[in-house]
C-alpha positions, 0 to 999 in steps of 0.5 A, a space after each residue: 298700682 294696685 289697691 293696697 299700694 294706693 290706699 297705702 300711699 295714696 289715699 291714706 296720707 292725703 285723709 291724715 294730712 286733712 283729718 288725722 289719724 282717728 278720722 282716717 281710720 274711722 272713714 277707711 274702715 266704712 269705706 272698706 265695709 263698702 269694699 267688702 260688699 259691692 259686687 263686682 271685680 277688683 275695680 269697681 270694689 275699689 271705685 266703690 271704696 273710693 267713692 265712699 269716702 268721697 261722698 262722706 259728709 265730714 270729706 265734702 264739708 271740708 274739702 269742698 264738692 268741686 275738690 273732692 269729686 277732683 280727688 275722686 277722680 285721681 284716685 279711681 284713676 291710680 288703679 287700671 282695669 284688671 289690677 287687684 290687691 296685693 
């Protein structure tokens, strides 16, 4: 899968299921900031991105540390080494 295919179908749902869509747009839009400026190949911007919104206050606050750092690890993983956007 690659970064746009996970976000899209992925990691977007999952935040509005939880946050709605202003909140999601909000979150996606500085963790995409994040993206945009981390050094690096396709994977670690997209670990980064992930990261982002994984270490988000309002995530952790209402996911819990356990369950996020979990989620953290399933979406870094929805994306292999080498895969890049579109």
């Amino acid at each position: 899968m690659d970064t746009e295919e996970a976000i899209a179908t992925k990691i977007e749902p999952r935040l509005n299921a939880t946050f709605g869509r202003r909140m999601t747009n909000y979150l996606v839009t500085l963790a995409t900031v994040v993206y945009l400026t981390t050094s690096g190949g396709e994977k670690e911007r997209y670990e980064a991105f992930v990261h982002a919104l994984c270490t988000h206050e309002v995530v952790v606050r209402m996911w819990g540390e356990t369950a996020t750092a979990r989620q953290e690890q399933e979406w870094k993983a929805l994306v292999p080494n080498g895969v890049g956007r579109g």
